[in-house]
N, C-alpha and C positions, 0 to 999 in steps of 0.2 A: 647505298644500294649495291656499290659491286661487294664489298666486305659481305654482306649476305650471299648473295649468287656465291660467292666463293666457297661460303661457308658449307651452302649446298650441295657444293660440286665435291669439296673435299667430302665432306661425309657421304656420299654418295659412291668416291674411288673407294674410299673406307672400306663401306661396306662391301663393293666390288670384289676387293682385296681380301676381305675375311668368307666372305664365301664362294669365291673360285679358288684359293690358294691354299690359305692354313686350315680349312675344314677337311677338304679332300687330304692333305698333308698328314693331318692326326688322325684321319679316318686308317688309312695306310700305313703308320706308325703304328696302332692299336692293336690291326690283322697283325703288322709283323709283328709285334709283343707275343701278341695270341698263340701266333704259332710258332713261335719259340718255347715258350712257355709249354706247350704242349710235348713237342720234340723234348724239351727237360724232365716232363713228368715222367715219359713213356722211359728215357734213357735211366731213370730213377728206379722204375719197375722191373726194368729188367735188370739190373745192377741189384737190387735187394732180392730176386727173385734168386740168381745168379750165386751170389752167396750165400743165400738160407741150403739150396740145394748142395754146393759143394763142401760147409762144414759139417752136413748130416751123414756126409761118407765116412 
């Protein structure tokens, strides 16, 4: 009986643990990808923009 109750409790911190901690975690992680990612494209565009315009002089 208590090896159950335990079993319960453990899977219950478990799942505690998987969604206050590492969901909000990767959530947060993802944004900050996202917006790196974006900062890289924009720096991309204006870097190709940048030199289309000053080999046509």
């Amino acid at each position: 009986m208590s090896r159950v109750v335990m079993a319960v409790l453990g899977a219950l911190l478990g799942l505690f643990v998987l969604f206050n901690f590492l969901l909000p975690l990767l959530a947060g992680l993802f944004k900050l990808v996202l917006i790196v990612g974006v900062i890289a494209l924009l720096v991309f565009v204006v870097v190709t923009v940048m030199s289309k315009s000053s080999r046509s002089e």
